[in-house]
N, C-alpha and C positions, 0 to 999 in steps of 0.2 A: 504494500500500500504506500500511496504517495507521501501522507504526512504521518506512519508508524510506523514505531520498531515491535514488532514483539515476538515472543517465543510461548506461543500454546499448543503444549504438546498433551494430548488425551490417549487412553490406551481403551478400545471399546470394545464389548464382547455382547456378539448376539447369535439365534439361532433359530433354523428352519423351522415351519410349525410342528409341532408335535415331538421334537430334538431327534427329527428324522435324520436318518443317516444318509443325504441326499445328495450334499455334495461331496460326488465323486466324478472321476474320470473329466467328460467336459463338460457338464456341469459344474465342476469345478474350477477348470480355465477359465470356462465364460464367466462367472461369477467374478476371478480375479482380475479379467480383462474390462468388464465394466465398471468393477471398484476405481480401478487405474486411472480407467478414460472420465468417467465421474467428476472424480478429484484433482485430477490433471484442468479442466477446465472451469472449475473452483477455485483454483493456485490453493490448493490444500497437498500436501508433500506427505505421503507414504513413507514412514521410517522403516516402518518393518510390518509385514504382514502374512497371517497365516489361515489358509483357509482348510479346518478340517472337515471332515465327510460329516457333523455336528452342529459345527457353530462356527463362527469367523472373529477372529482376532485382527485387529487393527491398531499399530500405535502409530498415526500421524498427527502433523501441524495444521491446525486450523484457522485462516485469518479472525481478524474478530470483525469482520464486517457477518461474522454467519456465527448464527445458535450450533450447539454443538445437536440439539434435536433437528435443526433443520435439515443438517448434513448427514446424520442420519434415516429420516425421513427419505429423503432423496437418493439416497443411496439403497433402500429397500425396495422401495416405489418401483424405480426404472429398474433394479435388477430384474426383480421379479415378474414387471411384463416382457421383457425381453427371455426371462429364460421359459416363460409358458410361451411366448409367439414362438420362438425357434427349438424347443425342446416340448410338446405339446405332451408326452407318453410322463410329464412330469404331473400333470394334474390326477391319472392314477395311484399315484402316493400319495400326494396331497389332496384332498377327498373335499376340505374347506374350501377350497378354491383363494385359497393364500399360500404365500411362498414364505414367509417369514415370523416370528412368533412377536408378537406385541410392543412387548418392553425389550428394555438393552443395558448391558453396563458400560459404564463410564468413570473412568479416575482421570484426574489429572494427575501429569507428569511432570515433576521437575528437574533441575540437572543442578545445579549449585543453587541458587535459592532455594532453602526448603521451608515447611511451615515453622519453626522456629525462627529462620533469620526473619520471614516478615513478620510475626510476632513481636520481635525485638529492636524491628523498625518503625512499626506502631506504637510499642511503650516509648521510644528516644523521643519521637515527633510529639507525645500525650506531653509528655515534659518539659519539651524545649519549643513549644508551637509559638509561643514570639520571638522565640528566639534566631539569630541570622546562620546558626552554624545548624549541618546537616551532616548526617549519618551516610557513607560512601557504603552504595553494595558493590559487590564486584558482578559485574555482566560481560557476558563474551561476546560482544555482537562483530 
């Protein structure tokens, strides 16, 4: 983004309806190849991703111009008519007529700042808030 720095990184787990064991073979390419294409045109960056025959793990960067539910949302939405239009023998497993289970997890991830240093960036600020001098984090940007 033009006028932000940031780093949010989220690790997300979610699963096919019924924690069917669905993706495999190319249903499980295709699934990895629309996450990709997805987030690729989000500018959201794939750190690492794993898609088992269960459930899908995801740890990428998400701008914050997007909810991390929106990005979500989106990413279930288009997989899932994409893998009933071109894999159609999937709706005999999936009997609902959905491709993915409701809810999802989510943690944020940090790398050097953890919930302690902003803790303890909050109390310095609580104490010194007239004051002109500030508390240095260190960021890698």
């Amino acid at each position: 983004m033009s006028h932000a720095v940031y780093d949010t990184s989220y690790h997300l787990v979610w699963a096919p309806k019924y924690r069917k064991w669905i993706l495999r073979d190319e249903i499980r390419e295709s699934v990895k190849e629309l996450f990709a294409e997805i987030l690729l045109a989000r500018d959201c960056e794939i750190i690492e991703m794993e898609i088992a025959k269960d459930h899908v793990h995801i740890f990428m960067s998400i701008p914050p111009k997007y909810s991390v539910g929106s990005i979500v949302r989106v990413l279930k939405s288009i997989s899932a008519k994409e893998i009933f239009h071109h894999h159609p023998d999937v709706k005999r497993e999936l009997w609902g007529g959905e491709f993915w289970e409701d809810g999802y997890f989510v943690r944020t991830v940090g790398d050097k700042v953890t919930s302690d240093t902003i803790k303890k960036y909050i109390r310095y600020h609580k104490h010194k808030e007239k004051s002109s001098e500030q508390i240095q984090l260190e960021f890698d940007f």
